[in-house]
N, C-alpha and C positions, 0 to 999 in steps of 0.2 A: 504494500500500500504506500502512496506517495506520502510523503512528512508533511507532516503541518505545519507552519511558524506558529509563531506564539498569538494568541490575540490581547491585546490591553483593555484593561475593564475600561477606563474610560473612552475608550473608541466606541464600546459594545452602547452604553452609557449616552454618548454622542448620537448613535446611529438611530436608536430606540427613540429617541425623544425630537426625532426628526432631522437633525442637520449635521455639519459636518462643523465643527465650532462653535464661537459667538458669533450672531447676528449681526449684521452691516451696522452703524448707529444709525441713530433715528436718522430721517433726511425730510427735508421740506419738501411736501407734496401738496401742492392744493387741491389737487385732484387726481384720481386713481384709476385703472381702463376699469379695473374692478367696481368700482363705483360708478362710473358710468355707464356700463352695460349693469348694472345689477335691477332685479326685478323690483319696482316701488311702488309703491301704492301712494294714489290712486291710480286704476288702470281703465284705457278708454277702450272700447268696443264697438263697432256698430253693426247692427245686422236687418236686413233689410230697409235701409234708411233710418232704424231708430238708431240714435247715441245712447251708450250706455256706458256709464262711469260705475267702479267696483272701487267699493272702498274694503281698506284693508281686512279681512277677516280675524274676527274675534272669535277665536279659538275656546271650545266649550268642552271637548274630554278628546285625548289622544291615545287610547288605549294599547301598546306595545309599541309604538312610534309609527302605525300603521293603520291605520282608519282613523277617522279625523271627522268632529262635527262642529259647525260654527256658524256662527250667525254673522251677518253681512249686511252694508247699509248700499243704498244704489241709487242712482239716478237719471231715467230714463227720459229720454227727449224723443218723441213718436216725430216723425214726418210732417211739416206743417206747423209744429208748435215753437215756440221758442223757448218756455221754462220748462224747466225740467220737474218730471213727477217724482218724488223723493219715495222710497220702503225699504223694504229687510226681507232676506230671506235664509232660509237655514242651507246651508250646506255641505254635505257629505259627500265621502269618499278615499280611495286605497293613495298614499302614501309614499313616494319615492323618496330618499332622505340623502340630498346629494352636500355632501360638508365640505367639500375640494371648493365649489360653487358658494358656501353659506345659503342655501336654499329646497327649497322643498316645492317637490312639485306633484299635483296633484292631476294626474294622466285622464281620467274620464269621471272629475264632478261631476257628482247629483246636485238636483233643485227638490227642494220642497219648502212649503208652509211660505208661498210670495206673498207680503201683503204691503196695499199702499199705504200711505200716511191719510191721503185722500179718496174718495171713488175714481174708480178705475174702471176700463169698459174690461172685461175677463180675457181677452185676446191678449191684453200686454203682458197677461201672467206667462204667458205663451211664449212672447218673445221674449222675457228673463231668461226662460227655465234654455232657450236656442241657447240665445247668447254665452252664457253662464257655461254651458257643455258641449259645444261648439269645438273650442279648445282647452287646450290642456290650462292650469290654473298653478302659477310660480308663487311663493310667498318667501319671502325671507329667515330663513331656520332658525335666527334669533327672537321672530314674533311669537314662533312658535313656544320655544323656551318660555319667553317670558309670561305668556296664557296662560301655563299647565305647571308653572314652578311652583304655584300651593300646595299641590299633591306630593311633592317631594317631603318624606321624613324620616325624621335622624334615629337611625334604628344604627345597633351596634354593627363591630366589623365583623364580616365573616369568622366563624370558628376558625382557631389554630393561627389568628393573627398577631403578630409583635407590638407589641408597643412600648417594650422598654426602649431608656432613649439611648441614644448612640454617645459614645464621648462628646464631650462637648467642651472647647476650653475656649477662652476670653482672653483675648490676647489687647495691651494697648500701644502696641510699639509693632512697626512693620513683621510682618511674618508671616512665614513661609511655610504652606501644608505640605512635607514631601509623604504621600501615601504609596505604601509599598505592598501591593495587595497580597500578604502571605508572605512566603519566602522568597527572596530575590531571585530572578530569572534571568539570569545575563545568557545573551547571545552576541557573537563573534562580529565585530563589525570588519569588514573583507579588507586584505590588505594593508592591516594596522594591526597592534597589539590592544587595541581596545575592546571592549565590551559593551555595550548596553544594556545596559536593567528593562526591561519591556515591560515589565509588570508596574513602574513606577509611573506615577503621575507628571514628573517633569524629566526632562531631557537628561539622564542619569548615565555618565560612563563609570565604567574600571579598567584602571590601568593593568593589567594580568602580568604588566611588569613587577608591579609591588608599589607603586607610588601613591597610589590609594584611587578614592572616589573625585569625578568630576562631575557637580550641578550648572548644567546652563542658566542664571537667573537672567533672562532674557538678555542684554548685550555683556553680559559680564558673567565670568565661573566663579562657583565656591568650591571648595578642594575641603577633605578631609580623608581622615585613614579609617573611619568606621561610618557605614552608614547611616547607623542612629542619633551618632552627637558628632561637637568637632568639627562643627563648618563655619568656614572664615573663606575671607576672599584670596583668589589663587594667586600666587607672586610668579606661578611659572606654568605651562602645559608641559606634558611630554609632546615629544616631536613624532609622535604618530598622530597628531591632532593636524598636522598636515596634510597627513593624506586622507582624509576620510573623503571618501565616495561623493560622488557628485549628484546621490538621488537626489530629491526631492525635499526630502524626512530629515536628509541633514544638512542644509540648506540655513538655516539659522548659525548653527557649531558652527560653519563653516566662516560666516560672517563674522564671528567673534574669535577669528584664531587670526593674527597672532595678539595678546591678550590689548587688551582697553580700557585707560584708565574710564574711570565712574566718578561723577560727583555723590550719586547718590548713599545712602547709608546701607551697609551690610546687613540683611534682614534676620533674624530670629529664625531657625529652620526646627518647626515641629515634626518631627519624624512620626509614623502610625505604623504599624500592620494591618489595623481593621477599618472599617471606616470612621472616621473623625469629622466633626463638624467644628471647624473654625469660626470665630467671632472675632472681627480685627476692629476698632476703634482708633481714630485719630485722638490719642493722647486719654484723658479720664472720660468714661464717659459723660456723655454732653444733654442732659433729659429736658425736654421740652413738652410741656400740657399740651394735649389737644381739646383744642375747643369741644365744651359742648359732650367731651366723653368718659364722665365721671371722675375726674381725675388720675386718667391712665397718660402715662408720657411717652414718649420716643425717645431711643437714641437715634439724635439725631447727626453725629459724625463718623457714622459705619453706614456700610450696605446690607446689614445684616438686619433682620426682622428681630427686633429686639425692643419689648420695652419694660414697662415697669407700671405696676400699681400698689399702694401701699408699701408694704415692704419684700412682697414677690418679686420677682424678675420671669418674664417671658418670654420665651423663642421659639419662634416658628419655621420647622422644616419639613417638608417633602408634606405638608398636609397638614401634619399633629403639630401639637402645643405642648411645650413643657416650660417647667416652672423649680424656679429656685430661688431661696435667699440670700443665697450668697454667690456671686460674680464667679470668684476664684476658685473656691472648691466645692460649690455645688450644693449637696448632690439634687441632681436635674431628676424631675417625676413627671411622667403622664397626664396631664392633665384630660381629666373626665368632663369635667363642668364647668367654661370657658365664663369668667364673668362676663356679664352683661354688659359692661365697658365698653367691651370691643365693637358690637355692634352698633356703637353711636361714633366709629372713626367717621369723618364725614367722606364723601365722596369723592372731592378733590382735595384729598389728604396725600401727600407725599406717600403713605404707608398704606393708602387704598388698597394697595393690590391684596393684603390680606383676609380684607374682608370674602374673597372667595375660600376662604378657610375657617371662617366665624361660622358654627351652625347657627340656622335660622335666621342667614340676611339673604334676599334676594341675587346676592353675587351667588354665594353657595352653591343654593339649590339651582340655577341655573349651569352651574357650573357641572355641579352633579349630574344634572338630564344630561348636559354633551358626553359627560365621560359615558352615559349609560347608551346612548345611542346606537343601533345597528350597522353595523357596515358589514355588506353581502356580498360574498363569494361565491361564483355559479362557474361549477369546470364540468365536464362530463366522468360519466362513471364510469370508472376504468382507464381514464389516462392518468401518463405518466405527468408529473412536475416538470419544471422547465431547471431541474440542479443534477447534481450527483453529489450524492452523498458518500462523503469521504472519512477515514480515521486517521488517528495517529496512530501506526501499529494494528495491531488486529483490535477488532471492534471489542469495548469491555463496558459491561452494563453492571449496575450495580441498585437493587432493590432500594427501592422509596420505603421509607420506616412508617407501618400501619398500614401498608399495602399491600397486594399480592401482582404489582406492577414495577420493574426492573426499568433503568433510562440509560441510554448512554451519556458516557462520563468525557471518551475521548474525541470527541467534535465538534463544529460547531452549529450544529443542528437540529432539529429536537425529536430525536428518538426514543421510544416506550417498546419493550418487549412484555408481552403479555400472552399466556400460554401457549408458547411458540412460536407465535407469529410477531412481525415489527410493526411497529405503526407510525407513520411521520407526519407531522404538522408543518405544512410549510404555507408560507402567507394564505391564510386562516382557512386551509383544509386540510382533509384528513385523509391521509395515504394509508396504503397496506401491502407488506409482500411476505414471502413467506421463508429471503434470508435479509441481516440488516443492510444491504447495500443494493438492494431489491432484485427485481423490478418489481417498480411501485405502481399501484393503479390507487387512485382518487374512488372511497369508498361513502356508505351511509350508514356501514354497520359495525359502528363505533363502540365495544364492550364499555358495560356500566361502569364497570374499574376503574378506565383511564378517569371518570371524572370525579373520582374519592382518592385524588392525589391532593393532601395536605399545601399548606399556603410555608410552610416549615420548607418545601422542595423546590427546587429552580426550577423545574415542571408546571408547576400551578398555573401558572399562565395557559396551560394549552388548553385546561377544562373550562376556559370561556367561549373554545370552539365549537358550536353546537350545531347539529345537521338540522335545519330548518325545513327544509322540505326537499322531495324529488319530485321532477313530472316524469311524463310519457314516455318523452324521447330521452329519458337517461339522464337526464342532469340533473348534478346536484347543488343545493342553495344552504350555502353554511353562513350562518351567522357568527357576528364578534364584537367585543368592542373594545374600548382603549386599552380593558385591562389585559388582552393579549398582545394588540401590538406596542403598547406606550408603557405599559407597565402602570396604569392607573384606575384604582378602584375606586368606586363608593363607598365610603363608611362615614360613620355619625352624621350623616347629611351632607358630608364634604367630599371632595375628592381627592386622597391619598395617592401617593406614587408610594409603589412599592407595596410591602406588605410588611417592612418593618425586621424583616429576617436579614445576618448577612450569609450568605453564600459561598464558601471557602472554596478556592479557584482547585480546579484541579492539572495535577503534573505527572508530567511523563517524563520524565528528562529533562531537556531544557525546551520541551514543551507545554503552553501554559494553556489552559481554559477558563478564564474566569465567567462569573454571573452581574450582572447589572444588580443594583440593590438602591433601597431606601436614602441610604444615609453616604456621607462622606463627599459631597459635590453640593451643599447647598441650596438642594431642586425647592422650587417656590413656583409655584403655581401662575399663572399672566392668564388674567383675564380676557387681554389684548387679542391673542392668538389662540389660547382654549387650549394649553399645552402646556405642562412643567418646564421650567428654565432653569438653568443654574448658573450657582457663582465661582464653582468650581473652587480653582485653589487661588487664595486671594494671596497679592505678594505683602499689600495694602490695604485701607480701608476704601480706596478707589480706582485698584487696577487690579491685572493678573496676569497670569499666564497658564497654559496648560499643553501637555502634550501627550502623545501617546500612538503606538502604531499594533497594526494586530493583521489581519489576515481574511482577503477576502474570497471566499471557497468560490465565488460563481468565476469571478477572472483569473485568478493564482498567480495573484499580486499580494503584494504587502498594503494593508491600508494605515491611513495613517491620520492625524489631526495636530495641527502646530498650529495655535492660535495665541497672540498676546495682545491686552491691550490695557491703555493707559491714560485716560482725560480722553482725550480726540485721536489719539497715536492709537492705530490697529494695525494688526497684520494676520491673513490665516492662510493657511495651504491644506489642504487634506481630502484623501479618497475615504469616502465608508461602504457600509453595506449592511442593511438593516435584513439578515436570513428568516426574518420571521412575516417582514413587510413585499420583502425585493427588490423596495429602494434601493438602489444607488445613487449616490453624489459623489461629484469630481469641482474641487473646487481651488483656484489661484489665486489671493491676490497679493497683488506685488506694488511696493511704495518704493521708488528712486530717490533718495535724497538729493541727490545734484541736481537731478531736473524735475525736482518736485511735481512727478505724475504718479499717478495709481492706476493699474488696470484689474480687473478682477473678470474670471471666466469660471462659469458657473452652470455643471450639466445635473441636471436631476432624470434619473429612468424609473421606470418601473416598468418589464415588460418592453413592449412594444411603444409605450408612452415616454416625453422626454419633454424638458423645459431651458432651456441654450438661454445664460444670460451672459453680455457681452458691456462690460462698461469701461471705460477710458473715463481719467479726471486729468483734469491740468489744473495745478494751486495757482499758478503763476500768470495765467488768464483768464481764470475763473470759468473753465468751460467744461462742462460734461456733459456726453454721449453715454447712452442707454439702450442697446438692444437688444429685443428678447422677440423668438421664438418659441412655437411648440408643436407636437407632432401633431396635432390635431389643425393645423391651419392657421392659428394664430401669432400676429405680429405686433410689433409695437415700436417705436422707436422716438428716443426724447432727447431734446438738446438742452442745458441748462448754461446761461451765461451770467457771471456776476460780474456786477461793474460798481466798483465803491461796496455799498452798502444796498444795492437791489440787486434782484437775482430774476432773470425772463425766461421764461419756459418755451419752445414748440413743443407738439409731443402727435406724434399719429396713432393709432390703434386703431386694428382690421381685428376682430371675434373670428375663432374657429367656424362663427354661423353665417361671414359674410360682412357684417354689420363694423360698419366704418365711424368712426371719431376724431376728430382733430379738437385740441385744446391748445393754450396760448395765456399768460397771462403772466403777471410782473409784480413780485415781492419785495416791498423793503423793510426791515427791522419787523417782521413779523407782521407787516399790511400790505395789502394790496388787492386786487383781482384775478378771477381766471374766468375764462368761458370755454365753456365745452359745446360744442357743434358735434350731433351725428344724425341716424337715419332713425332715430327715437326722439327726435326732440332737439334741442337747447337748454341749457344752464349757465350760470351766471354767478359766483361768488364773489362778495366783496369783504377783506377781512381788516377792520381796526383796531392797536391796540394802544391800552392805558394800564399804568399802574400795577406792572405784571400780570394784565389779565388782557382775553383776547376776545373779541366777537365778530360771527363771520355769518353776513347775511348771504341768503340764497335765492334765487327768480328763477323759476324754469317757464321755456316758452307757452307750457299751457295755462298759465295765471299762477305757478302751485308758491309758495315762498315758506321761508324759516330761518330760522337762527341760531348757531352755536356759540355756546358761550364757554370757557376754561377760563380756569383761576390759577392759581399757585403751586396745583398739585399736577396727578398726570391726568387725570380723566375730563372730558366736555360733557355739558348737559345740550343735544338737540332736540327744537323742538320744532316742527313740520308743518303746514298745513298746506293742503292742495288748492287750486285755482276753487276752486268751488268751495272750499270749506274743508274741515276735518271730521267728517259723519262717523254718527256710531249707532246701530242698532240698538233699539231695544225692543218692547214686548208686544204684539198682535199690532205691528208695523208702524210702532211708532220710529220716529226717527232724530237723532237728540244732538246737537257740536257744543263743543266746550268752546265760552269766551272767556274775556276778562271779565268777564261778571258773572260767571258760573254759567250750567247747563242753559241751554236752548232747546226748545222741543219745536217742528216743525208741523203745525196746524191750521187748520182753515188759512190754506193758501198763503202763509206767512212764519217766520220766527218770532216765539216770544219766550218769554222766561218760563222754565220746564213747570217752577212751583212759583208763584207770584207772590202765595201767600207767607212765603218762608219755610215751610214743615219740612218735609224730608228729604228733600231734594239739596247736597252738601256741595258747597268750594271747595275742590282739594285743597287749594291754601291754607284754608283755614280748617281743615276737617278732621278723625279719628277714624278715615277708614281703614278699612285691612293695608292698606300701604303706607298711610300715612303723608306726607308729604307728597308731592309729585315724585314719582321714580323711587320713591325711598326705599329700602330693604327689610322693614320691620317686619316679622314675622308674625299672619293669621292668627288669631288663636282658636278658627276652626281649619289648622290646618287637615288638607284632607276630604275637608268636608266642601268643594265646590259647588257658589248654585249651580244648578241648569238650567237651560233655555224651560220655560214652562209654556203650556196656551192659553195660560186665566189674561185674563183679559185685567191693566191696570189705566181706572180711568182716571185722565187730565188732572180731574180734582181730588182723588185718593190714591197717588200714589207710595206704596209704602219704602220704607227704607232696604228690601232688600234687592228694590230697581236702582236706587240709588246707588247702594255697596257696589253692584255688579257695572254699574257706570264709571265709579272713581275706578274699583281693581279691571276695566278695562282699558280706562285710559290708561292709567299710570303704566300698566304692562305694554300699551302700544309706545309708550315713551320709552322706556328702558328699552326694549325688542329693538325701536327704531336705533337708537343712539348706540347700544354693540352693534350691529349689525356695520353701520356705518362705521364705527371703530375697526372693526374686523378685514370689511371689505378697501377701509384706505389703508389697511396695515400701519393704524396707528400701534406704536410700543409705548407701554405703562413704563415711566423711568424709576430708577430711585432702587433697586434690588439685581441686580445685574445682567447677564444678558441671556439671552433666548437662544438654547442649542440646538 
């Protein structure tokens, strides 16, 4: 059997959670191709001469992420008339759940239950019900979240989950996490007397001369004779640091030989075996009140989730909470019962991002529905996988503890023997052959066994693979979700990475296999993107570095990940390979300092699908090109030039569906305009700012306008409305918009105030509904318990308070749904916690 190289946990780590390093930094976009082709409501129709406007649907129960029912507000213009007849009708239908898109699309909507506001001649129910299922029906997958996040609750973690906490130490002076997963694994680097440690987290030699260990701290080495203590900065290299190879991987080393002098300070190097969680602070820490959140503080000169209430200390990783009184030595506990502090951090809080880990705030439980989401895999029964499956040495499996289910230990693929036969899960199906290196066929008859592998086994992950259905013709439809491919579960109502276990790598020689796990990288949850990020190994309280290379079975190449960065200063290079997903990434970017340019080339596959990003910057004329590609037919191409202090955009985007865009528009210090032109319309941003805070009004050519506004922290409040109004259904067709002076009900031929007399009709401004404020995250306190659409009839002058409730928790959920969603689709990133791998 061919040898395997070693593969590096954090490569594994990197590939799982989607990319190949850190993230690009933020960059200034005023507008995104994603955002412009994304589907929005309101949407126009016409069918047989009538105009029909569809306002967003308000989503009433979604039962498996797959049938869907909702009530809808419309507005029909017949042939001949000029105002439009306003109603509601209910909506159902099966469910497509596309997340790559952020939307949801509903293939053959039902009509039922059409009523007008007004008399109606019975024909125009007729022409709804055409209209309406006619074609297919797009919604944005964040509306959807945000409808159905009541139902989400915080029920404990799966049996056999960890939640003891991982070391944890608090550093206030630069330092350095060197994590050594297990026992050091040096391999031979060609042509030198050196080594490499593969299993470490940062760029690790040995001299096999005897002169000891070499760490790359990104332009500068430290040197000692033991790897656990003893690092100080290098006065000398050996002279086989000359010849190191001219891959790719070593490509930094090589920049740094012959040595160079540092202004900066020699950092503190914490050495680990298991996973550690680092806390670096700039100097003591620095705590600052948050408004308004019972007196809980931040620190506020680290990147590290960390605060303080009373005389606790709190730190938030990979999902969980733990808690200690004392900084230094601890000891850090579990927290079960999060106080109630936390859910008053306000929204444009610098530490916002955590509230998707606070149970019972509306970040949470949305956050939770995405990790729970379906993603379906349909291959035929009986074909083979697009891999081959390889060992180090002959295949050795070794029984899961509580099981009568054996894995293999030497690859890197995920193999189960169970009596007699193999089984393999590769991007989220289920293989079988009858030796382990097959031939494999794609099956539906998956023994109950494999799915009572404990959350204690590197395995666990595969029993989220479940055979959903077969048709006629042979094929089979497997379902999955994060917690297979990302490594992300639901527990307490939140979304946990990992399961809280570590996973001891396993060796052959100087072949290494580790497991991806919980702890030791930082991982913090981004609302932004709906994925774990991490901070990886901080050098700083605001910089890092990381490295690591491993091995990828589909090409039999080395993969690898070399990223650093520092304030504005980045760099990354690295191949991965996600064997669970079939991603691959291939990524370059390179910074010239003499001729102050950057280029970065950027391939992502899966299969037969691929995404080619191609960007060139010039510091020195403030000019950047942007080109991307995709195997689906889409293109795009954008120019950015800055002069002074504005920065002018062109930018073209052509959709894999045809559909063309050109935008254009000119930034200074954070204001300015853009307009977007395509074969959907026009748009029009204008954005001003004062006093650290920003507002950015919007006009689309059909009348529709709105407004974002950000403060201090990282998140926007948007708020929407279309050329005609913001319409919201409610009961046996009436039909209701929110102004500044509360609800409007649309009757006898006009808008007036829903309750005139005061009674139960509330301001969200000023109200105690289930949300609370507009958009706010307070948790129901029936959660669970959803109205539903009813047919009692509620007249004009008795309406009671639970039309009312269902109107605030419809709006507030269309606010929040709108505002991710648009977060998502312009890839805005939450700052303030590090960067997104």
């Amino acid at each position: 059997m061919p040898r395997v190289p070693a593969i590096a946990f954090t490569c594994l780590l990197s590939a799982f959670a989607g990319g190949a390093g850190a993230a690009n930094p933020a960059e200034s976009q005023p507008v995104t191709a994603a955002a412009a082709a994304a589907p929005t409501f309101p949407q126009q129709r016409t069918v047989d001469g009538h105009a029909l406007t569809l306002h967003a649907p308000q989503v009433r129960s979604w039962p498996g992420f797959e049938q869907f029912t909702a009530s809808i507000a419309f507005e029909l213009t017949p042939p001949g008339e000029t105002s439009p007849r306003y109603g509601t009708a209910t909506v159902t239908g099966q469910t497509v759940v596309d997340r790559a898109n952020r939307q949801i699309e509903v293939r053959s909507p039902r009509v039922s239950d059409v009523k007008f506001a007004t008399t109606a001649p019975t024909e125009l129910k007729t022409v709804i019900e055409r209209a309406v299922t006619r074609t297919s029906l797009k919604v944005p997958l964040d509306l959807f979240l945000a409808y159905v996040a009541d139902e989400v609750l915080a029920g404990p973690p799966p049996t056999g989950f960890n939640t003891a906490p991982p070391p944890i130490v608090v550093r206030s002076k630069p330092t350095l996490l060197l994590f050594v997963n297990g026992q050091p694994v040096p391999s031979p680097v060609p042509s030198t007397s050196l080594e490499v440690i593969v299993n470490a987290n940062w760029p690790t030699f040995r001299d096999s001369s005897g002169s000891g260990y070499y760490l790359l701290d990104r332009d500068r080495w430290l040197m000692s004779g033991q790897l656990d203590k003893g690092w100080k900065a290098a006065t000398s290299l050996p002279s086989s640091f000359t010849n190191l190879p001219a891959d790719p991987e070593f490509a930094d080393a090589r920049k740094a030989v012959p040595l160079q002098k540092s202004s900066r300070s020699v950092p503190q190097v914490l050495y680990a075996d298991r996973p550690t969680e680092l806390v670096v602070t700039d100097g003591k820490p620095a705590l600052e009140a948050i408004p308004g959140a019972g007196g809980l503080q931040w620190v506020k000169n680290t990147e590290s989730p960390l605060f303080k209430l009373g005389s606790n200390w709190y730190f938030l990783v990979a999902g969980r909470w733990f808690t200690a009184t004392n900084l230094d030595s601890g000891p850090w506990t579990f927290v079960k019962q999060l106080p109630e502090a936390f859910a008053a951090i306000p929204d444009d809080h610098a530490r916002a991002a955590v509230l998707a880990s606070v149970p019972g705030t509306i970040e949470a439980r949305m956050a939770a529905l995405e990790a729970s989401l379906p993603n379906k895999t349909r291959v035929k029964k009986g074909s083979a996988p697009t891999v081959e499956v390889t060992y180090a040495g002959e295949p050795k499996f070794e029984p899961i503890a509580g099981t009568t289910v054996a894995r293999a230990v030497n690859t890197g693929y995920d193999v189960l023997m169970y009596q007699n036969r193999y089984y393999l899960v590769y991007a989220a199906a289920w293989y079988v052959a009858d030796t382990p290196i097959g031939p494999w066929g794609a099956t539906a008859d998956v023994p109950a066994a494999l799915y009572s592998i404990p959350p204690s086994s590197p395995a666990y992950a595969l029993t989220d693979v479940k055979v959903a259905k077969t048709s006629d013709d042979d094929e089979i439809e497997y379902s999955s979700t994060d917690a297979y491919a990302a490594g992300v579960v639901v527990a307490m109502g939140v979304a946990y990475y990992g399961t809280g276990w570590y996973y001891p790598p396993y060796y052959y020689g100087s072949i290494y296999y580790p497991y991806w796990g919980s702890y030791g990288h930082g991982s913090w949850y981004n609302p932004a993107t709906g994925g774990y990020g991490s901070r990886s190994v901080w050098y700083g309280p605001y910089g890092g570095y990381s490295y690591s290379q491993g091995y990828n079975p589909r090409t039999g190449r080395y993969g690898y990940v070399e990223t650093a960065w520092d304030g504005d200063e980045w760099a990354s290079l690295g191949e991965t390979y996600n064997p669970r997903t079939g991603v691959g990434t291939k990524t370059e970017r390179y910074y010239d300092e003499d001729k102050n340019k950057m280029t970065t080339d950027r391939k992502v596959e899966r299969g037969d699908e691929w995404v080619k990003t191609e960007r060139k910057t010039d510091f020195d004329d403030g000019t950047q090109t942007i080109e991307r590609e995709t195997s689906q037919g889409g293109s795009s191409e954008v120019q950015r030039t800055r002069e002074g202090g504005s920065i002018s955009s062109e930018r073209t985007i052509t959709t894999g569906d045809g559909d063309q865009y050109t935008a254009s528009g000119e930034q200074s210090r954070g204001q300015g305009s853009t307009t977007v032109t395509g074969d959907q319309g026009s748009m029009t941003t204008e954005t001003r700012r004062n006093d650290g805070r920003s507002a950015t009004s919007i006009e689309g050519s059909g009348g529709g306008q709105g407004i974002s506004v950000s403060g201090q922290g990282p998140g926007r409040t948007t708020i929407a409305e279309s050329g005609s109004g913001d319409l919201y259904a409610g009961h046996n067709g009436n039909v209701y918009k929110k102004t500044d002076d509360g609800w409007q009900q649309y009757e006898n031929g006009g808008w007036s105030a829903a309750n005139p007399q005061g009674g139960q009709y509330r301001d969200l401004s000023n109200s105690d509904a289930p949300y609370g404020e507009t958009g706010s995250r307070k948790r129901p306190t029936d959660v669970g318990a959803r109205p539903q659409p009813t047919s009692s009839s509620y007249p004009s002058s008795s309406r009671d308070t639970r039309s009312a409730s269902q109107l605030d928790r419809d709006y507030a959920a269309r606010q929040r749904g709108n505002q991710q969603f648009q977060q998502r689709a312009g890839g805005m990133q939450r700052g303030g916690m590090g960067r997104r791998r």
